[in-house]
Every structure is written in structure tokens, then in C-alpha cells.
N, CA, C and O atoms as CSV, one atom per row, in Angstrom:
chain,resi,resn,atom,element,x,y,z
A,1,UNK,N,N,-9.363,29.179,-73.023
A,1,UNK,CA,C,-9.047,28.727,-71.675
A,1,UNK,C,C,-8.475,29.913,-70.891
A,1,UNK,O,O,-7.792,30.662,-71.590
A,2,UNK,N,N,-8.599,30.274,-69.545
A,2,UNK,CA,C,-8.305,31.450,-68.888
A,2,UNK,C,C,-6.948,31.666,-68.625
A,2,UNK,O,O,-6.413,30.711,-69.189
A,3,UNK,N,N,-6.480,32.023,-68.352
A,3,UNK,CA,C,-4.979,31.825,-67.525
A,3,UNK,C,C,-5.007,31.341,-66.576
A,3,UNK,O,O,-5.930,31.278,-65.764
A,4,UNK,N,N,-3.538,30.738,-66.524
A,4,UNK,CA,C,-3.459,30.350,-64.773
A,4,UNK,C,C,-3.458,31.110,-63.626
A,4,UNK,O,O,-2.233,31.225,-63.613
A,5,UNK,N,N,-3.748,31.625,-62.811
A,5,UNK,CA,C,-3.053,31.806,-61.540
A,5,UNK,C,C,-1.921,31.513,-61.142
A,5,UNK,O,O,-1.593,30.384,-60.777
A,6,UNK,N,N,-0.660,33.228,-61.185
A,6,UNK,CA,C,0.393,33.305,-61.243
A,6,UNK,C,C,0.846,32.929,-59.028
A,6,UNK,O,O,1.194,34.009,-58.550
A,7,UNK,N,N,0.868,31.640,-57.783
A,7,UNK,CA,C,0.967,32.500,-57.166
A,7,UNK,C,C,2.258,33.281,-56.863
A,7,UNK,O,O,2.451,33.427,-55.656
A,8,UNK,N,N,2.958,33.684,-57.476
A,8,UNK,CA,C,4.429,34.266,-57.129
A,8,UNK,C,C,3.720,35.758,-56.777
A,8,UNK,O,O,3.950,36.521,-55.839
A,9,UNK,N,N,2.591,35.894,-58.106
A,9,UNK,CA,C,2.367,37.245,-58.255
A,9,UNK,C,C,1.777,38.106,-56.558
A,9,UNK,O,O,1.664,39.324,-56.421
A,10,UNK,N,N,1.512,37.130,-55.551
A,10,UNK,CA,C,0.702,37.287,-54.623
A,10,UNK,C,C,1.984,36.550,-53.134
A,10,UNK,O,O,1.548,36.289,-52.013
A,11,UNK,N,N,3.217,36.389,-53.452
A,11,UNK,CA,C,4.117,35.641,-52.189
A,11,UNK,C,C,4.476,37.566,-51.988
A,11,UNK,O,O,4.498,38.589,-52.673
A,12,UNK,N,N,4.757,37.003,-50.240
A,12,UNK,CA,C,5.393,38.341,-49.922
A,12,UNK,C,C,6.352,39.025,-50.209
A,12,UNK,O,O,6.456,40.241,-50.369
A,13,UNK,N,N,7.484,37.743,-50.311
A,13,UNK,CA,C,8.703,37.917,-50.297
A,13,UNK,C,C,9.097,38.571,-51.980
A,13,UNK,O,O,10.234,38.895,-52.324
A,14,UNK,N,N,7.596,38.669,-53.044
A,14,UNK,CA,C,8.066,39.739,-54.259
A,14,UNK,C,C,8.277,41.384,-54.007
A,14,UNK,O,O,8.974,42.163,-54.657
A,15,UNK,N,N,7.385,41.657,-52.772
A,15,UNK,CA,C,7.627,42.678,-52.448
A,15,UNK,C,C,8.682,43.288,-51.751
A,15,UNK,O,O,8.975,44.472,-51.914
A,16,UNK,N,N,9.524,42.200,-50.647
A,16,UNK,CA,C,10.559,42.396,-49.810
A,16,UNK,C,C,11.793,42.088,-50.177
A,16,UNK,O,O,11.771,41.653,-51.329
A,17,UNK,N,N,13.001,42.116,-49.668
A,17,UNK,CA,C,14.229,42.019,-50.132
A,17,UNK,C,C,13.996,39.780,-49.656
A,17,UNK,O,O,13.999,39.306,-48.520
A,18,UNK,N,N,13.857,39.091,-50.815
A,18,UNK,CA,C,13.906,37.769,-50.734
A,18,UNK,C,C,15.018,37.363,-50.207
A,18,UNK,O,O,15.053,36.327,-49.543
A,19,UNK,N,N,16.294,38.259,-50.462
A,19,UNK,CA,C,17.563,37.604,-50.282
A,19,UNK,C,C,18.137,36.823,-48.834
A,19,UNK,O,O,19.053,36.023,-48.642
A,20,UNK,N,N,16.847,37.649,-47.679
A,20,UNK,CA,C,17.284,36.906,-46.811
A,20,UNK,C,C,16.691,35.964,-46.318
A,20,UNK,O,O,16.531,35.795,-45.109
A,21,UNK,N,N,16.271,35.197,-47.263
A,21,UNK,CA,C,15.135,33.432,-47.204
A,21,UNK,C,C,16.273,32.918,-47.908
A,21,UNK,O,O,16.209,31.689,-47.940
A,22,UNK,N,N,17.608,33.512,-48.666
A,22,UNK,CA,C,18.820,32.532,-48.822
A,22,UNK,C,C,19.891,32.192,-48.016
A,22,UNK,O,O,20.936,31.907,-48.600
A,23,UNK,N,N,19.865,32.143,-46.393
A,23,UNK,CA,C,20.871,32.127,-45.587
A,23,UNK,C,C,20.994,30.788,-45.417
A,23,UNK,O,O,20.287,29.915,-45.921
A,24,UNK,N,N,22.122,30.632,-44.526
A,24,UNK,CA,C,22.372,28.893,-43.779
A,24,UNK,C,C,22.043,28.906,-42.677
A,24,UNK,O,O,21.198,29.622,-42.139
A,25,UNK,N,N,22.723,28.065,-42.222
A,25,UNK,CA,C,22.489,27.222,-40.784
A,25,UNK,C,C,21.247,27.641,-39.893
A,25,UNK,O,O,20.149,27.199,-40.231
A,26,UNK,N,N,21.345,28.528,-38.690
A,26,UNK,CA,C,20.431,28.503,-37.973
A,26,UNK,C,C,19.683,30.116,-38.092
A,26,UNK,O,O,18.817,30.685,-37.429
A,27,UNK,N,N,20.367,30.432,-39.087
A,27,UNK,CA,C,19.380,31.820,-39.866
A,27,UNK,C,C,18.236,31.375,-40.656
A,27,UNK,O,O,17.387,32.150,-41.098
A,28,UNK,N,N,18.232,30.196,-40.811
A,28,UNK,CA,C,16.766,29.743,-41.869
A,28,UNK,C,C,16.103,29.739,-40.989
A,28,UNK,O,O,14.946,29.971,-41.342
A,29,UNK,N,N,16.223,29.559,-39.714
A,29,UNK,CA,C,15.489,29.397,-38.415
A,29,UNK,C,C,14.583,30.813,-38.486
A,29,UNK,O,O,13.353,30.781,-38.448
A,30,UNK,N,N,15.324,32.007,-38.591
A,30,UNK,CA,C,14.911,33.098,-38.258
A,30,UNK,C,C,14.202,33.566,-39.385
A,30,UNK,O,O,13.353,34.454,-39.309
A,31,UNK,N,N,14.599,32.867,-40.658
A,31,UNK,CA,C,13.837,33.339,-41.953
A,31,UNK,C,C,12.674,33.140,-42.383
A,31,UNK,O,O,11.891,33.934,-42.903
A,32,UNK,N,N,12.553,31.896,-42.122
A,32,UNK,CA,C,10.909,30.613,-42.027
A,32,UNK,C,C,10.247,31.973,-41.372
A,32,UNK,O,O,9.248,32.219,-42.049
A,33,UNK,N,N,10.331,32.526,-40.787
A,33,UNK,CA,C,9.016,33.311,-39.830
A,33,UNK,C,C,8.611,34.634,-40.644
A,33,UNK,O,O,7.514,35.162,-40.462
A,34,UNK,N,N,9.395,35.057,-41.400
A,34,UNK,CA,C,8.947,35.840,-42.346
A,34,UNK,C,C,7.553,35.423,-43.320
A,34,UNK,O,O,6.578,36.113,-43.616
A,35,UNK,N,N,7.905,33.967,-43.685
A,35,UNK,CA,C,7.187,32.855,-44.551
A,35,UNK,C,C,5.718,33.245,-44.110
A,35,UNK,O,O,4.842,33.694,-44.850
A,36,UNK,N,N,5.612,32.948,-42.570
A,36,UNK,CA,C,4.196,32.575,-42.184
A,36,UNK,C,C,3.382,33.543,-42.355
A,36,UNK,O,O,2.282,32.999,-42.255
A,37,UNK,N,N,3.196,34.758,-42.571
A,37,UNK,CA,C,2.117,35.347,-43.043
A,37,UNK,C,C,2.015,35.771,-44.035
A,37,UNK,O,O,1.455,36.850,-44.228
A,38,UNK,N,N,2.731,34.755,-45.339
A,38,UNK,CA,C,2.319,34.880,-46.436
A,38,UNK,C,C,1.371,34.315,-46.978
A,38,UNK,O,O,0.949,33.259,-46.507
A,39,UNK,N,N,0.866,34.828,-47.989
A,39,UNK,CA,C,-0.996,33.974,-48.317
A,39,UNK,C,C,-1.010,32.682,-49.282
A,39,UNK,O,O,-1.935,31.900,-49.499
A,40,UNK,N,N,0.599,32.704,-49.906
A,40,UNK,CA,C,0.774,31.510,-50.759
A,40,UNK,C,C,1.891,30.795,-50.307
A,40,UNK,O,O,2.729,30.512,-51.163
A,41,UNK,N,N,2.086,30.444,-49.163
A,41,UNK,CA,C,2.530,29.868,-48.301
A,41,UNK,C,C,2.831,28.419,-48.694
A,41,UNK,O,O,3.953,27.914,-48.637
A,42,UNK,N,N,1.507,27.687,-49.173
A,42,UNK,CA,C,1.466,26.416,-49.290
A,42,UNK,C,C,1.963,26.289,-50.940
A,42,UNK,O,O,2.975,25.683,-51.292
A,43,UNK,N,N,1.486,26.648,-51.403
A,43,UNK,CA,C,1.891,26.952,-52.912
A,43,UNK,C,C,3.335,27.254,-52.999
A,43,UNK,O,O,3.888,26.615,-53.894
A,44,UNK,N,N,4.059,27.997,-52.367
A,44,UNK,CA,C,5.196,28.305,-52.463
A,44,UNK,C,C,5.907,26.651,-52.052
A,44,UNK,O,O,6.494,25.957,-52.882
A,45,UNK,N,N,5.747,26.370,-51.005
A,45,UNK,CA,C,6.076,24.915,-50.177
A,45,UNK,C,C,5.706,23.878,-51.261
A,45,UNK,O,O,6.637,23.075,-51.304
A,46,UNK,N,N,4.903,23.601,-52.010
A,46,UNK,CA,C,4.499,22.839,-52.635
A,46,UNK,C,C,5.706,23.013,-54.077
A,46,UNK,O,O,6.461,22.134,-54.493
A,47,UNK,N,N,5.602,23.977,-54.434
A,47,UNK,CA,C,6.433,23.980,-55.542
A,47,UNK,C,C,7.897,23.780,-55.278
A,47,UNK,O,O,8.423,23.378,-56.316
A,48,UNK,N,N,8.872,23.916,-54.176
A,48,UNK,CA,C,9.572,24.010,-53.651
A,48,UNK,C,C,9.937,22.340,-53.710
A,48,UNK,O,O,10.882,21.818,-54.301
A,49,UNK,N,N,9.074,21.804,-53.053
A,49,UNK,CA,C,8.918,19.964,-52.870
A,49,UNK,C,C,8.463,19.265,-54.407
A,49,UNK,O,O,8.544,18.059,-54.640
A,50,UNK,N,N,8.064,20.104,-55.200
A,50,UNK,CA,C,8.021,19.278,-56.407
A,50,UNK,C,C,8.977,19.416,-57.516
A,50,UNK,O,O,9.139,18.539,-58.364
A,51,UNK,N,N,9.630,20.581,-57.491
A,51,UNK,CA,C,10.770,20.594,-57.897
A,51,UNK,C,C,12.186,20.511,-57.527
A,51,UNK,O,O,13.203,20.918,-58.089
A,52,UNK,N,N,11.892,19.595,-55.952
A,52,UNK,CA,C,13.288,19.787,-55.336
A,52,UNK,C,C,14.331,20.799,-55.484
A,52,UNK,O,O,15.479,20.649,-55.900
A,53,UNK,N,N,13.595,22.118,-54.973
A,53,UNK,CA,C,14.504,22.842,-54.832
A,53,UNK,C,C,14.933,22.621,-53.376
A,53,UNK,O,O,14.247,22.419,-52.374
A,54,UNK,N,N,16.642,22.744,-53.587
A,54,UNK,CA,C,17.559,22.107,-52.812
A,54,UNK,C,C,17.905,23.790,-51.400
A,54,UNK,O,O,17.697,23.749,-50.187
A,55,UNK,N,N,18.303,24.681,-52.002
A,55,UNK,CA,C,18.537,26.209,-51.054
A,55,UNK,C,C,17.345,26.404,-51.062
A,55,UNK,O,O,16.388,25.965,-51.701
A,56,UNK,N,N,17.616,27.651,-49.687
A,56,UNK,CA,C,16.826,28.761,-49.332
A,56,UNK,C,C,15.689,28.571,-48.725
A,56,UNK,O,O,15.416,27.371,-48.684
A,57,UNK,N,N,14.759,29.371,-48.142
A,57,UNK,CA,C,13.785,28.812,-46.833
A,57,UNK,C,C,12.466,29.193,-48.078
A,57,UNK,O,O,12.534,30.265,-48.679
A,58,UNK,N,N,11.511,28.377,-48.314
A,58,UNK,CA,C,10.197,28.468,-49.074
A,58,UNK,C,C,9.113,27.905,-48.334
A,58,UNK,O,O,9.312,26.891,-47.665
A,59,UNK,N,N,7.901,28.489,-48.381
A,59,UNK,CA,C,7.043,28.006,-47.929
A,59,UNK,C,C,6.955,27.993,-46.379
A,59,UNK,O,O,5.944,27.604,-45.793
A,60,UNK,N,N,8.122,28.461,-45.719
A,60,UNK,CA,C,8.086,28.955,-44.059
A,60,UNK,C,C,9.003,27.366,-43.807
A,60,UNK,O,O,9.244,27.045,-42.643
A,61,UNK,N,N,9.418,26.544,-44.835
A,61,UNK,CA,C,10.614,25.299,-44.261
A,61,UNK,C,C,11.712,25.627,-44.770
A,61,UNK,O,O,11.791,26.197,-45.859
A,62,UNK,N,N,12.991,25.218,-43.842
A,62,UNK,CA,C,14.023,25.263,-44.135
A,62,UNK,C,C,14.506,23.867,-45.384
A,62,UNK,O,O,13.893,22.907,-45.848
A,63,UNK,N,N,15.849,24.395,-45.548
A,63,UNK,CA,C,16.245,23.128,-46.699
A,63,UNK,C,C,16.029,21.526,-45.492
A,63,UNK,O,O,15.342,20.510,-45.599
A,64,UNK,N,N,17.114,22.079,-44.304
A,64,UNK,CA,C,16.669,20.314,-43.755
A,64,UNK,C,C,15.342,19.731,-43.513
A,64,UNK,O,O,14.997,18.563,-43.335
A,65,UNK,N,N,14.454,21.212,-43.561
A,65,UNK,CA,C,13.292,20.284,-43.139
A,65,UNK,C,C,12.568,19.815,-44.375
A,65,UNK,O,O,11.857,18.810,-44.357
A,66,UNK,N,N,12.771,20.613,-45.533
A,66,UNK,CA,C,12.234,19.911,-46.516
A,66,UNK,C,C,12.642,18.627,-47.099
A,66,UNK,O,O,11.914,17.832,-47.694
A,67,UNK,N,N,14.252,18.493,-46.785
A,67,UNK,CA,C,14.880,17.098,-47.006
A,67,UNK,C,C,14.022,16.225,-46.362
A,67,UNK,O,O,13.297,15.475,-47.016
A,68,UNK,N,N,14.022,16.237,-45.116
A,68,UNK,CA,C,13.204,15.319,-44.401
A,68,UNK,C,C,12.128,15.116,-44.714
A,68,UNK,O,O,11.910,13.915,-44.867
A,69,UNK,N,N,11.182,15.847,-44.919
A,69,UNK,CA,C,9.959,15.511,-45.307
A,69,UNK,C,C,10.118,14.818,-46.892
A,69,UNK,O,O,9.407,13.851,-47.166
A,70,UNK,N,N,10.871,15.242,-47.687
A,70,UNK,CA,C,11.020,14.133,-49.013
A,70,UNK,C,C,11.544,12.994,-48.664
A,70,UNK,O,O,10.935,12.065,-49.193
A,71,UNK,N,N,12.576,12.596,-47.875
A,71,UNK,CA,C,12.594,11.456,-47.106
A,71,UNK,C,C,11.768,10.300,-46.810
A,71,UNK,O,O,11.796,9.172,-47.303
A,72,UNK,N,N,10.833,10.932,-45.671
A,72,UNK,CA,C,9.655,10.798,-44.924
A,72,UNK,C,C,8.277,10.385,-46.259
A,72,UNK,O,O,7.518,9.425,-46.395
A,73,UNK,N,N,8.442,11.343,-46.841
A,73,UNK,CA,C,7.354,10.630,-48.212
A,73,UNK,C,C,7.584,10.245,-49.466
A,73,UNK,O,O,7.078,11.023,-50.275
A,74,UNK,N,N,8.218,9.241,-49.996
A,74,UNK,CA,C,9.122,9.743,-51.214
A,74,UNK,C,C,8.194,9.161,-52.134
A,74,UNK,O,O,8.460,9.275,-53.330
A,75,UNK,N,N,7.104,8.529,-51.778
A,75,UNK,CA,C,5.896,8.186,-52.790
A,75,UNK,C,C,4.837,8.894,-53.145
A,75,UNK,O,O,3.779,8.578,-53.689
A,76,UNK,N,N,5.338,10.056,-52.699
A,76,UNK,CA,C,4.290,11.821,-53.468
A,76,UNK,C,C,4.659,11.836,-54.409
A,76,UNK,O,O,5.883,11.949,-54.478
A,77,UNK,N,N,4.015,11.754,-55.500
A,77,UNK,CA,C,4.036,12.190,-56.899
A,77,UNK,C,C,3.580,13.274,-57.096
A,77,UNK,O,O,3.524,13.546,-58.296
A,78,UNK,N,N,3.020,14.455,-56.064
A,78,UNK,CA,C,2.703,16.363,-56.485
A,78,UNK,C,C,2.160,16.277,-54.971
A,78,UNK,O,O,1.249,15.662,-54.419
A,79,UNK,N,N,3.146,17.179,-54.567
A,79,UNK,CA,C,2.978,17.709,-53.664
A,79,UNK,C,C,2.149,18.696,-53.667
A,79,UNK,O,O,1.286,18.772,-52.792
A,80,UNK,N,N,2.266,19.623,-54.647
A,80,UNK,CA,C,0.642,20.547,-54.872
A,80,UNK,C,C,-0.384,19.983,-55.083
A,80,UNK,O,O,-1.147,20.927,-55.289
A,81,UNK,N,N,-0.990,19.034,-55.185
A,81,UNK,CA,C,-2.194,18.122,-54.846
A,81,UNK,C,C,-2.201,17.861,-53.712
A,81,UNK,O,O,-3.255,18.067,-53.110
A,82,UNK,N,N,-1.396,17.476,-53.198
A,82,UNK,CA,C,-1.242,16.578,-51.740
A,82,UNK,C,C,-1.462,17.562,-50.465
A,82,UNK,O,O,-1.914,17.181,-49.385
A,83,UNK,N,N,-1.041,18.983,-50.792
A,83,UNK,CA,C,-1.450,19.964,-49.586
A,83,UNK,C,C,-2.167,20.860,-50.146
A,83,UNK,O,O,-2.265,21.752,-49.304
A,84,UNK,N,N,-2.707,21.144,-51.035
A,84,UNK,CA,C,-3.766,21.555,-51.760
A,84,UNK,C,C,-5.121,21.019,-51.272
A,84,UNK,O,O,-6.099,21.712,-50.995
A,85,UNK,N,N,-5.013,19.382,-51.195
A,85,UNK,CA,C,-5.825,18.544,-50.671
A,85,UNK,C,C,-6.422,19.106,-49.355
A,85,UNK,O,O,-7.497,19.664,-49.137
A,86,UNK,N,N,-5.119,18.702,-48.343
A,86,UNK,CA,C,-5.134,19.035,-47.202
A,86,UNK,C,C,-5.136,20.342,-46.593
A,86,UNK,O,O,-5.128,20.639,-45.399
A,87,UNK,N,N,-5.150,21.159,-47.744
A,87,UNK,CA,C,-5.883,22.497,-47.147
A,87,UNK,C,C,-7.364,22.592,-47.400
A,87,UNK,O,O,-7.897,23.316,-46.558
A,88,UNK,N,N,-8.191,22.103,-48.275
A,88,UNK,CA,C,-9.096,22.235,-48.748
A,88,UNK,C,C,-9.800,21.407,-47.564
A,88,UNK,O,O,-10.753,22.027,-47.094
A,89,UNK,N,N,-9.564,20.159,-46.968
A,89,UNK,CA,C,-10.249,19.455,-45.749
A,89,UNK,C,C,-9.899,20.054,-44.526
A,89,UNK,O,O,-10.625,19.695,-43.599
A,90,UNK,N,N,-8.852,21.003,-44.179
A,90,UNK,CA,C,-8.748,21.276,-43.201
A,90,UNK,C,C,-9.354,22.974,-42.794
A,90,UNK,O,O,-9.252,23.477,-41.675
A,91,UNK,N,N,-9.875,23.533,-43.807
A,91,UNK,CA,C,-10.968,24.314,-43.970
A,91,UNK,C,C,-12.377,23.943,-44.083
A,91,UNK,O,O,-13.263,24.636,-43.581
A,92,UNK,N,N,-12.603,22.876,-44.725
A,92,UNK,CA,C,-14.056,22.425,-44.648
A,92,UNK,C,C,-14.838,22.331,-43.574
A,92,UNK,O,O,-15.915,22.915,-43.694
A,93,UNK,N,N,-14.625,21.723,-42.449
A,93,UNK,CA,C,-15.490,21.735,-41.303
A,93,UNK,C,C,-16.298,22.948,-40.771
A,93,UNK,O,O,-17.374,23.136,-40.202
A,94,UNK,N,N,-14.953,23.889,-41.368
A,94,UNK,CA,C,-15.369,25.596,-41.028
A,94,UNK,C,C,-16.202,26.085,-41.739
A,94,UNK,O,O,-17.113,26.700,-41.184
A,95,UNK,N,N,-16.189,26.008,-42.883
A,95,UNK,CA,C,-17.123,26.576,-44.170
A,95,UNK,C,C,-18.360,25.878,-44.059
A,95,UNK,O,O,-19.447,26.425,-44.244
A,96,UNK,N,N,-18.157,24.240,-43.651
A,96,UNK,CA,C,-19.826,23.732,-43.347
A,96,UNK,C,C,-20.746,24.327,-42.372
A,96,UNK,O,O,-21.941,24.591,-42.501
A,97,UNK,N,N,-19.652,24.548,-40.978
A,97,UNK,CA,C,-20.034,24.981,-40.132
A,97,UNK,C,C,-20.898,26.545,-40.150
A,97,UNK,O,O,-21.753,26.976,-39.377
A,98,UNK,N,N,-20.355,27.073,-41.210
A,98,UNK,CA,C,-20.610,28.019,-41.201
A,98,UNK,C,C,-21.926,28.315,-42.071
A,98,UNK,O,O,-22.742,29.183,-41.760
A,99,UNK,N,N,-22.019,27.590,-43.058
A,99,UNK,CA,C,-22.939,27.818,-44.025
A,99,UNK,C,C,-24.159,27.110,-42.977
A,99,UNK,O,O,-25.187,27.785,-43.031
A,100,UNK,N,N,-24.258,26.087,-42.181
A,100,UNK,CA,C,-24.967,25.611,-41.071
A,100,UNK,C,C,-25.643,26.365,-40.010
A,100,UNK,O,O,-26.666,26.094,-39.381
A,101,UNK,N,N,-24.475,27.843,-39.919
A,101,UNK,CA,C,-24.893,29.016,-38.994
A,101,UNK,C,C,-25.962,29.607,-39.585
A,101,UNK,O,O,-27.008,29.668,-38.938
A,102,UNK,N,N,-25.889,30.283,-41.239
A,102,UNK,CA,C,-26.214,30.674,-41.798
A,102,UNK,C,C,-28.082,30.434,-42.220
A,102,UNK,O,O,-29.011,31.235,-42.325
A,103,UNK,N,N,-27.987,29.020,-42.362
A,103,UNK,CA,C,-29.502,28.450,-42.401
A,103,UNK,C,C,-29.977,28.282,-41.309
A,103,UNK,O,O,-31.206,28.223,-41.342
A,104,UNK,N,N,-29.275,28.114,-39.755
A,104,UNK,CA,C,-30.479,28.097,-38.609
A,104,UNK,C,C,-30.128,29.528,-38.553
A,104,UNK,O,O,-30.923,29.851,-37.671
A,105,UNK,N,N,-29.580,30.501,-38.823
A,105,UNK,CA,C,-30.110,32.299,-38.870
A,105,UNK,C,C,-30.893,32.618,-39.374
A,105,UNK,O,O,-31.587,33.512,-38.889
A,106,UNK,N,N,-31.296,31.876,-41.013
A,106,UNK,CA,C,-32.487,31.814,-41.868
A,106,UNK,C,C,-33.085,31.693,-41.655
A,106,UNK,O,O,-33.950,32.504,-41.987
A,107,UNK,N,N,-33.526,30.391,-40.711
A,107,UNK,CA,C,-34.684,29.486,-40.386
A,107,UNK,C,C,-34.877,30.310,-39.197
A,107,UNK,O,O,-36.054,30.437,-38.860
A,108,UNK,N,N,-33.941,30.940,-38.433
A,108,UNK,CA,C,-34.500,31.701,-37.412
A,108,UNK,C,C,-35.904,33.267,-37.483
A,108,UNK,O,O,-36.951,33.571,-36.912
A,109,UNK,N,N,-35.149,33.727,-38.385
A,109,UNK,CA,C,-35.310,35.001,-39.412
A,109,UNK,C,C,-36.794,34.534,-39.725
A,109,UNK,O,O,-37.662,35.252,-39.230
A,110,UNK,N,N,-37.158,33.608,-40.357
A,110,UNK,CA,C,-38.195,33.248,-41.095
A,110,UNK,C,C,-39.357,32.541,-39.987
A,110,UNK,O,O,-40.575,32.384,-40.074
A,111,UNK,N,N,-38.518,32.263,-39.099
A,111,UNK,CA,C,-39.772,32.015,-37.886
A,111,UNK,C,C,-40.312,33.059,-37.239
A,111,UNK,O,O,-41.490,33.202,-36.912
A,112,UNK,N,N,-39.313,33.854,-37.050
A,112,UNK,CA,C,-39.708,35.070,-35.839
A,112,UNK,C,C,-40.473,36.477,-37.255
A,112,UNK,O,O,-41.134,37.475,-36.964
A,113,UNK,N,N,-40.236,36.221,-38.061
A,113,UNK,CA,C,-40.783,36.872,-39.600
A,113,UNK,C,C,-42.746,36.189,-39.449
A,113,UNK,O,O,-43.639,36.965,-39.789
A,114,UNK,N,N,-43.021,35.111,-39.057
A,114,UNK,CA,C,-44.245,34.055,-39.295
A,114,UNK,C,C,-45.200,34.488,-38.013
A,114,UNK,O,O,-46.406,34.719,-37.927
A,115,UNK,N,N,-43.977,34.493,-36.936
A,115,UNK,CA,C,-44.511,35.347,-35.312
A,115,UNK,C,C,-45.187,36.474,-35.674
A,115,UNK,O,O,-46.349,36.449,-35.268
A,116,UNK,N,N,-44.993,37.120,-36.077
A,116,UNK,CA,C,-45.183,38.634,-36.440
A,116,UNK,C,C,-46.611,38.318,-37.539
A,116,UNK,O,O,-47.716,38.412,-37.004
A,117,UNK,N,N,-46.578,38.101,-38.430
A,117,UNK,CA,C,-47.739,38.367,-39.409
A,117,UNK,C,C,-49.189,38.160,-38.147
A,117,UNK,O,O,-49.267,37.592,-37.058
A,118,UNK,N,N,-49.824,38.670,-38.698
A,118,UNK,CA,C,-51.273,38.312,-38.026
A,118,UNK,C,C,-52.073,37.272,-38.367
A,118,UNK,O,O,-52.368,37.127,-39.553
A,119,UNK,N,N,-52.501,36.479,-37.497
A,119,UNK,CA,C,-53.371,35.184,-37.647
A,119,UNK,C,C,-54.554,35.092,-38.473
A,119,UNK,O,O,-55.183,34.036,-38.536
């Protein structure tokens, strides 16, 4: 069986000083924004919500907002399924769309390819 996929090995914050995604009050405010252009973003957030971790800003949410949202859903049983999910549908339209571009470029390609040969 392969290994898993580590994502810690790939969050930003292994490369940067993490310590300041451990502040309070309205510094988590300022910390979350570090979060957002990390690539395991959701993964980080997800693990964060399934192990109720209680400190520190993960996943680009602060602790209150993650309270709330466990609140708000407390009948998630894995949150890494649950936005795993919802990343995977909220990319799809794009990837159809795209693979859709791809075959009327084909079908284009292959007409104007049929133009050309001689009768």
C-alpha cells in the first residue's frame, strides 16, 4: 500500500515562523490572511475541526470562528470528507467545462483538418 500524503509536508506556515497563527483576540484577525494562500488550506481546516483543536488560527479560521461553525454543525462526523467533498464539486463545473473546451477544439481541429484534404 503507498503512503499517505503527508499535507503538513506542503502548509506554508512549515516554512515560516508559525508562531504567529498562535495569537488572541483581534490578531487572529490579522493571522487568518497569512492562511489564504496556502495550498492545504482546507486540509489544514479540516483537521483542525476534527480534532477540535481549541488555539491558534488553522486553515485561514480563527478559534471563534471555528467554535461556531462546530456549533452550527455538530452532526459532522469528518470534516475532511465534508470539505474535501465540497471542494471536489466546487471545482467540477470547471474541469467539465474545460475538458468540453477541449473536444469542441478537437472537433474543431478535425473539421478544418477534413477542409483541407482534397476531394
Amino acid at each position: 500500500m503507498p503512503g499517505r500524503w503527508n499535507w503538513r509536508s506542503a502548509a506554508r506556515c512549515r516554512t515560516h515562523d508559525a508562531e504567529g497563527l498562535f495569537v488572541q483576540g483581534a490578531q487572529q484577525r490579522e493571522a487568518r490572511q497569512f492562511c489564504f494562500a496556502c495550498p492545504v488550506r482546507t486540509e489544514c481546516l479540516a483537521h483542525a475541526l476534527d480534532q477540535r483543536i481549541e488555539f491558534g488560527v488553522w486553515g485561514g479560521m480563527t478559534e471563534r470562528e471555528r467554535r461556531a461553525l462546530l456549533r452550527g454543525r455538530p452532526g459532522v462526523e469528518s470534516w475532511a470528507r465534508l470539505l474535501g467533498d465540497a471542494r471536489t464539486a466546487h471545482y467540477a463545473p470547471a474541469a467539465e467545462e474545460s475538458a468540453d473546451r477541449m473536444v469542441a477544439a478537437a472537433e474543431a481541429m478535425d473539421a478544418e483538418l477534413r477542409l483541407d484534404e482534397p476531394a
